[in-house]
N, C-alpha and C positions, 0 to 999 in steps of 0.2 A: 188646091194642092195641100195635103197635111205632110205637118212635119213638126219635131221636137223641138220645144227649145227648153233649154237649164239657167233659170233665170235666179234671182238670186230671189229668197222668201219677199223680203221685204219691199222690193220691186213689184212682183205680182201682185200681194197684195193691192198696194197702191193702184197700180194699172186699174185691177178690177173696182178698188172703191170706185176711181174716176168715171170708169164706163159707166157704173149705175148711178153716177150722180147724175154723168151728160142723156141716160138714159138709153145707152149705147152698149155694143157689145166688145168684147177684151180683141176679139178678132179686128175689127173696126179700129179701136188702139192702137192695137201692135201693126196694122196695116198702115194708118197713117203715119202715126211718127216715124216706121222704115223710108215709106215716099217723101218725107221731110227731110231725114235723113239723105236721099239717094239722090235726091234735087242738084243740080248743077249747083255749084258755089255761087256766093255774091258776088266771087271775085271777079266772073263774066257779067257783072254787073254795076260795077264801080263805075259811078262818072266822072272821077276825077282822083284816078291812084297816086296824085299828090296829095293830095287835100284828105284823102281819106286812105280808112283801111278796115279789112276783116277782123275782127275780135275774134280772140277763143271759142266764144259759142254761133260765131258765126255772124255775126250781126254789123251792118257797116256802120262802122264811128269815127271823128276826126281825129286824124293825125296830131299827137303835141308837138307842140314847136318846141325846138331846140331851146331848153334854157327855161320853157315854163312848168312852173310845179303842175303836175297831175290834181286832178281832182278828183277827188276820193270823200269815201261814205266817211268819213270822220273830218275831215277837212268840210264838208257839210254840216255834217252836226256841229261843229264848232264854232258856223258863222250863225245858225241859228238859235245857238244858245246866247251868243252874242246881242241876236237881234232880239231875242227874247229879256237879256237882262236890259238891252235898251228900252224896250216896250215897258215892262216891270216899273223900272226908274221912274218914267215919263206917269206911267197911269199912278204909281205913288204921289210925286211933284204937284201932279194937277190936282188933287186929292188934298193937300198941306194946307193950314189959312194962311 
């Protein structure tokens, strides 16, 4: 069946690089991601709706307990600049006469 769609420039674009990168076509595309889209939620699928939960995009992730900080993309980098200055130190020290 055809039919219109008013997508925004910059979306089609993309769409279409992807198709010809996967070697594929923008119909094929826009077919999937709607079926990915229209797919029943996770949330018939959760095995344990304590323990866990649906994210924004969809995706099942645990629950934070009450009281512990989140962890987060800088909360990361922080501990690996950390572990970086420790490595740094160490490969300096052993390095020293």
């Amino acid at each position: 069946m055809k039919t219109t769609l008013d997508l925004p420039e910059e979306l089609l674009i993309e769409a279409k690089t992807t198709a010809a990168r996967r070697r594929t076509t923008l119909k094929a595309i826009v077919e999937k991601a709607l079926r990915r889209e229209l797919r029943p939620s996770p949330e018939a699928e959760n095995p344990d709706p304590q323990r866990f939960e649906v994210n924004e995009l969809g995706f099942l992730v645990i629950k934070p307990r009450p009281g512990t900080p989140l962890v987060t993309s800088e909360s990361i980098r922080s501990i690996q600049d950390e572990i970086d200055a420790d490595d740094a130190q160490r490969a300096l020290s052993s390095h020293s006469p």
